[in-house]
C-alpha positions in Angstrom: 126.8 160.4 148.1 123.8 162.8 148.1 122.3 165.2 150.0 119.3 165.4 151.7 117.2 168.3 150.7 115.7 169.2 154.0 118.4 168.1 156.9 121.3 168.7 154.5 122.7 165.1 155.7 125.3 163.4 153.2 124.1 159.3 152.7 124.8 156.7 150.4 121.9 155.5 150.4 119.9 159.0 149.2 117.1 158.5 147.5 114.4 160.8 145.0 111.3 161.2 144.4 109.7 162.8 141.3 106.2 164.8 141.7 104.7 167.3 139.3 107.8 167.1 137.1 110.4 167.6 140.0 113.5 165.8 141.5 113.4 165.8 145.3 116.7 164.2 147.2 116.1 162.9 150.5 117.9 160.5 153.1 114.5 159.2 154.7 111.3 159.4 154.6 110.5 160.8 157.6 112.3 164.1 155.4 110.4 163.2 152.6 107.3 163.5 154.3 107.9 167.1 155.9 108.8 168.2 152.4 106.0 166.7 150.2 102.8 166.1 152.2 100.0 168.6 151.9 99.1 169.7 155.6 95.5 169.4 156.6 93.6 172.4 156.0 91.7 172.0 159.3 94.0 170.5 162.0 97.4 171.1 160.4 99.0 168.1 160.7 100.9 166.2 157.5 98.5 164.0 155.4 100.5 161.0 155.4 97.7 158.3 154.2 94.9 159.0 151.5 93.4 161.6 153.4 90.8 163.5 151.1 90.4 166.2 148.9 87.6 169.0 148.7 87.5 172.0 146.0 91.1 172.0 146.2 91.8 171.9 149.9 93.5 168.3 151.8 92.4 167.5 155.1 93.7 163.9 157.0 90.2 162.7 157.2 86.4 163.1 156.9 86.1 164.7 160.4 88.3 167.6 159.8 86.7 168.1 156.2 83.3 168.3 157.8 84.5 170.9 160.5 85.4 173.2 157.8 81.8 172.6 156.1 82.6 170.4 153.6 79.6 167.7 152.6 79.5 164.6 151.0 82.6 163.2 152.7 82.7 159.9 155.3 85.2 157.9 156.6 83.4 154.8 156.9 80.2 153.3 155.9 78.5 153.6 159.2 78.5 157.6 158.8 76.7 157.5 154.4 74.2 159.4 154.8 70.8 157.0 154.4 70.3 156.1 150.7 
């Protein structure tokens, strides 16, 4: 049995994750996830897909990176600037 790392529940069925040269024990990933995802920089909310990164800052999408004046980011094709 392990423990979980962030609810402190014991489970067989544990798991870990390494990142940047650390061991991380968790029980789900819904703990994993409040543990290890960077929070948007704009809206605060977990970046849980690809999300994007600008000069060292994560935001959860190309809307929230623009609100904080950040350039050169889109989401989708429709909104590339005209080439």
């Amino acid at each position: 049995m392990a423990t979980c790392e962030v609810c402190g529940n014991e489970y067989s069925m544990a798991f870990q994750v390494i990142t940047a040269g650390a061991t991380h024990t968790f029980d789900c990933f819904e703990c994993a996830a409040h543990k290890l995802a960077p929070v948007c920089e704009h809206c605060g909310c977990k970046v849980l897909g690809h999300g994007v990164e600008a000069s060292g800052s994560f935001y959860c999408c190309a809307h929230c990176a623009q609100a904080e004046g950040v350039r050169g980011i889109v989401d989708n094709a429709e909104h590339a600037p005209a080439s």
